[in-house]
N, C-alpha and C positions, 0 to 999 in steps of 0.2 A: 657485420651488419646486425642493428637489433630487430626482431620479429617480435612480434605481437599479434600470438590466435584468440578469437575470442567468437561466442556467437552471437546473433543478433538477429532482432526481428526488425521489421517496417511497418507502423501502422502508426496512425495521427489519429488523437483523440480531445475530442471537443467539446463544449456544452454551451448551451444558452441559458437562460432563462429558467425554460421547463424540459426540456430535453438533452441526453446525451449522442454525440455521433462519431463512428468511429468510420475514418478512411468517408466523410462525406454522409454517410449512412445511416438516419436515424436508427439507435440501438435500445434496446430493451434490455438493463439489464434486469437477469432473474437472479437473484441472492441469497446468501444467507450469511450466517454470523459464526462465525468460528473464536472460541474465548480458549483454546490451548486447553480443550480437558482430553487427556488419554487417559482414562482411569486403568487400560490392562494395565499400558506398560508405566505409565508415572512420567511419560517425559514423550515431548514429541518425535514423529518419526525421522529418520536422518537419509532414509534411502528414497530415490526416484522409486522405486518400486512400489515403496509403501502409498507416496503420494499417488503414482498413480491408480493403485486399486482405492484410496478414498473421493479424490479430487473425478475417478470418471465414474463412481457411484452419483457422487453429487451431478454429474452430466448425465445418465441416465435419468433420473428427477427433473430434468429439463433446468439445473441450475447452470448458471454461464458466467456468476460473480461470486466470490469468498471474500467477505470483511472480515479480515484478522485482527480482530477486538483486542488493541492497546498490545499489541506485539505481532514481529513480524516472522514468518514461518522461516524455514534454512534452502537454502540454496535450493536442493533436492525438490521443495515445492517448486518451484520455479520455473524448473526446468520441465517437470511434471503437466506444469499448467499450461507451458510455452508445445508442448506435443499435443495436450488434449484441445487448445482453445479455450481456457479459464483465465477469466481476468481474474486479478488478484488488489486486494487494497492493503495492504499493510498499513501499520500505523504505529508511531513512536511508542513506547514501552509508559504510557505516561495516562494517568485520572484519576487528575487530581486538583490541587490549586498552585496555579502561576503564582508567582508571587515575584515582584519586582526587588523586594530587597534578600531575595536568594540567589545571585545572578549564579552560584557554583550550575544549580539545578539547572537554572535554566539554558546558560554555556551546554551543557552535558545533554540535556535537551535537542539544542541548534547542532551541536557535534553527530550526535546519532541520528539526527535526519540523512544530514550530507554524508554519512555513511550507509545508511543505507540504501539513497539515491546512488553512490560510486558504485555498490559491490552488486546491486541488484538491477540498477537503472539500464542495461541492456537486455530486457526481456519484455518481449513483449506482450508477457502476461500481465506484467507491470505498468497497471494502467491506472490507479487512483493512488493517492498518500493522504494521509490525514496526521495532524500531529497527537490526534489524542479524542477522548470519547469524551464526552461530557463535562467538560473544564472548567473550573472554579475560578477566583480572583480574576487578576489583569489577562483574560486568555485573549480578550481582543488584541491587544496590542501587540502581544509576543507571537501569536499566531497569525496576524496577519501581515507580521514582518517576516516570519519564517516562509509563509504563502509566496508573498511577494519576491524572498531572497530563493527561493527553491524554481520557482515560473523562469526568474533571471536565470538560473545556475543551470537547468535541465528541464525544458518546457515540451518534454516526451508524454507528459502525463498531464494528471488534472490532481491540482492539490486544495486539502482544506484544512482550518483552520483546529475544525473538531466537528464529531459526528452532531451535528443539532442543524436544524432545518435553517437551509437561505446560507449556509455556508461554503456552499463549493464553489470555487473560482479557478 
Protein backbone atom coordinates (compact mmCIF):
# COMPACT_ATOMS: atom_id res chain seq x y z
CA UNK A 1 0.00 0.00 0.00
CA UNK A 2 1.22 3.61 -0.67
CA UNK A 3 1.21 6.19 2.37
CA UNK A 4 1.38 9.54 2.17
CA UNK A 5 2.40 11.70 5.65
CA UNK A 6 2.29 15.11 5.23
CA UNK A 7 1.04 18.15 7.66
CA UNK A 8 -1.53 20.54 7.14
CA UNK A 9 -3.39 23.29 8.42
CA UNK A 10 -7.39 24.42 8.08
CA UNK A 11 -8.05 27.91 7.79
CA UNK A 12 -10.20 29.80 4.69
CA UNK A 13 -9.12 33.09 3.85
CA UNK A 14 -11.08 35.79 2.14
CA UNK A 15 -11.49 39.42 1.16
CA UNK A 16 -13.76 41.88 -0.12
CA UNK A 17 -13.60 45.10 -1.18
CA UNK A 18 -11.81 46.77 1.87
CA UNK A 19 -11.20 44.01 4.26
CA UNK A 20 -9.47 40.67 4.88
CA UNK A 21 -11.11 37.56 6.80
CA UNK A 22 -9.83 34.67 7.89
CA UNK A 23 -12.09 31.53 9.04
CA UNK A 24 -15.23 34.33 8.97
CA UNK A 25 -13.14 36.87 11.05
CA UNK A 26 -12.56 40.23 10.14
CA UNK A 27 -8.58 40.28 10.28
CA UNK A 28 -5.91 42.89 10.58
CA UNK A 29 -3.17 42.24 9.07
CA UNK A 30 -0.07 43.92 10.88
CA UNK A 31 3.07 43.61 8.37
CA UNK A 32 6.04 44.15 7.20
CA UNK A 33 8.46 43.58 4.14
CA UNK A 34 11.25 41.20 4.25
CA UNK A 35 13.60 41.81 0.85
CA UNK A 36 16.17 38.50 1.76
CA UNK A 37 19.12 40.84 3.38
CA UNK A 38 21.11 38.58 5.94
CA UNK A 39 24.08 40.67 5.87
CA UNK A 40 25.92 38.20 8.89
CA UNK A 41 25.59 35.39 7.12
CA UNK A 42 25.17 36.40 3.08
CA UNK A 43 22.33 33.84 2.57
CA UNK A 44 19.11 33.00 4.20
CA UNK A 45 18.47 31.01 7.07
CA UNK A 46 17.70 27.02 6.39
CA UNK A 47 16.86 25.96 9.97
CA UNK A 48 13.24 26.10 11.85
CA UNK A 49 15.19 27.43 14.66
CA UNK A 50 16.55 30.38 12.93
CA UNK A 51 13.08 31.28 11.65
CA UNK A 52 11.74 30.81 14.73
CA UNK A 53 13.97 33.29 16.85
CA UNK A 54 13.30 35.88 13.80
CA UNK A 55 9.68 35.34 12.70
CA UNK A 56 8.55 35.42 16.88
CA UNK A 57 10.68 38.64 17.23
CA UNK A 58 8.66 40.03 14.65
CA UNK A 59 5.52 38.62 16.91
CA UNK A 60 6.70 40.14 19.76
CA UNK A 61 6.41 43.71 17.73
CA UNK A 62 2.73 42.77 17.50
CA UNK A 63 3.72 41.74 13.62
CA UNK A 64 1.17 38.75 12.35
CA UNK A 65 2.07 39.23 8.31
CA UNK A 66 5.79 38.86 6.31
CA UNK A 67 5.76 40.07 2.56
CA UNK A 68 8.60 38.24 1.17
CA UNK A 69 9.60 40.88 -1.46
CA UNK A 70 10.10 39.13 -5.01
CA UNK A 71 11.26 35.66 -3.41
CA UNK A 72 10.01 33.04 -1.33
CA UNK A 73 11.62 32.02 2.14
CA UNK A 74 12.61 27.77 2.34
CA UNK A 75 10.60 25.42 3.85
CA UNK A 76 12.07 25.86 7.51
CA UNK A 77 10.08 29.50 7.32
CA UNK A 78 7.13 27.69 7.01
CA UNK A 79 6.96 25.51 9.24
CA UNK A 80 8.33 28.29 11.76
CA UNK A 81 5.28 30.46 10.89
CA UNK A 82 2.78 27.47 10.87
CA UNK A 83 3.83 27.03 15.11
CA UNK A 84 4.13 30.68 15.80
CA UNK A 85 0.84 31.99 13.77
CA UNK A 86 2.61 34.10 10.94
CA UNK A 87 1.00 34.63 7.75
CA UNK A 88 3.30 34.49 5.24
CA UNK A 89 3.04 36.16 1.48
CA UNK A 90 5.69 34.87 -0.90
CA UNK A 91 5.94 36.00 -4.20
CA UNK A 92 7.61 34.78 -7.55
CA UNK A 93 11.25 35.61 -7.84
CA UNK A 94 10.29 38.31 -10.49
CA UNK A 95 10.44 42.87 -10.97
CA UNK A 96 10.46 43.49 -13.68
CA UNK A 97 8.86 43.86 -17.13
CA UNK A 98 6.33 41.16 -18.59
CA UNK A 99 6.94 41.21 -21.88
CA UNK A 100 4.69 38.98 -24.29
CA UNK A 101 7.30 38.35 -26.80
CA UNK A 102 9.59 36.46 -24.12
CA UNK A 103 7.08 33.66 -23.43
CA UNK A 104 10.79 31.54 -22.11
CA UNK A 105 10.49 34.13 -19.09
CA UNK A 106 7.27 34.14 -18.73
CA UNK A 107 6.65 30.03 -19.05
CA UNK A 108 9.54 29.94 -16.13
CA UNK A 109 7.37 32.63 -14.34
CA UNK A 110 3.83 30.38 -14.54
CA UNK A 111 6.11 27.10 -13.78
CA UNK A 112 7.49 28.77 -10.44
CA UNK A 113 4.31 29.79 -9.22
CA UNK A 114 2.68 26.26 -9.49
CA UNK A 115 5.69 25.16 -7.76
CA UNK A 116 5.58 27.02 -5.30
CA UNK A 117 1.79 26.55 -4.53
CA UNK A 118 2.78 22.24 -4.77
CA UNK A 119 5.73 22.47 -2.34
CA UNK A 120 4.44 25.09 0.00
CA UNK A 121 0.59 25.14 -0.45
CA UNK A 122 -0.21 23.05 2.73
CA UNK A 123 0.58 25.52 5.26
CA UNK A 124 -1.27 27.37 6.75
CA UNK A 125 0.91 30.18 7.05
CA UNK A 126 0.47 30.38 3.50
CA UNK A 127 -1.89 32.77 3.20
CA UNK A 128 -1.25 35.39 0.22
CA UNK A 129 0.76 34.97 -3.26
CA UNK A 130 1.52 37.53 -5.41
CA UNK A 131 3.38 37.17 -8.77
CA UNK A 132 5.79 39.89 -8.34
CA UNK A 133 6.19 43.72 -6.91
CA UNK A 134 5.83 46.44 -9.12
CA UNK A 135 5.60 45.05 -12.72
CA UNK A 136 6.30 46.69 -15.94
CA UNK A 137 4.99 45.92 -19.66
CA UNK A 138 1.96 43.58 -20.26
CA UNK A 139 1.69 42.59 -16.23
CA UNK A 140 -2.07 42.96 -16.56
CA UNK A 141 -2.54 40.22 -18.65
CA UNK A 142 -0.04 37.65 -17.59
CA UNK A 143 -0.82 38.23 -14.08
CA UNK A 144 -4.24 38.21 -14.06
CA UNK A 145 -4.24 34.89 -16.01
CA UNK A 146 -1.80 33.42 -13.63
CA UNK A 147 -4.53 34.92 -10.65
CA UNK A 148 -7.11 33.41 -12.25
CA UNK A 149 -5.17 29.88 -13.21
CA UNK A 150 -3.75 29.73 -9.33
CA UNK A 151 -7.72 30.61 -7.64
CA UNK A 152 -8.77 27.57 -10.30
CA UNK A 153 -5.54 25.31 -9.29
CA UNK A 154 -5.45 25.92 -5.27
CA UNK A 155 -8.18 28.51 -3.87
CA UNK A 156 -6.54 28.06 -0.13
CA UNK A 157 -5.23 31.35 -0.38
CA UNK A 158 -5.78 34.92 -1.84
CA UNK A 159 -3.48 35.73 -4.89
CA UNK A 160 -2.37 38.93 -6.72
CA UNK A 161 -1.41 39.97 -9.58
CA UNK A 162 1.66 42.39 -8.12
CA UNK A 163 2.04 44.43 -5.09
CA UNK A 164 0.20 47.99 -6.35
CA UNK A 165 -2.95 49.04 -4.92
CA UNK A 166 -6.85 47.54 -6.14
CA UNK A 167 -4.88 44.24 -6.91
CA UNK A 168 -5.78 41.57 -4.78
CA UNK A 169 -8.40 39.09 -5.87
Amino acid sequence: HDLYATTFGMREMTADEHHFYINGQKTFLRGKHDACVFPKTAHVPMDVQSWLHYLGTCKEYGINHVRFHSWCPPEAAFQAADELGIYLQPELPFWGDFKAEDPLLMNCLKMEGERLITTYGNHPSFLMMSAGNEPAGDWVTWCNAWVDYWKETDSRRIYCGANVGGAWA
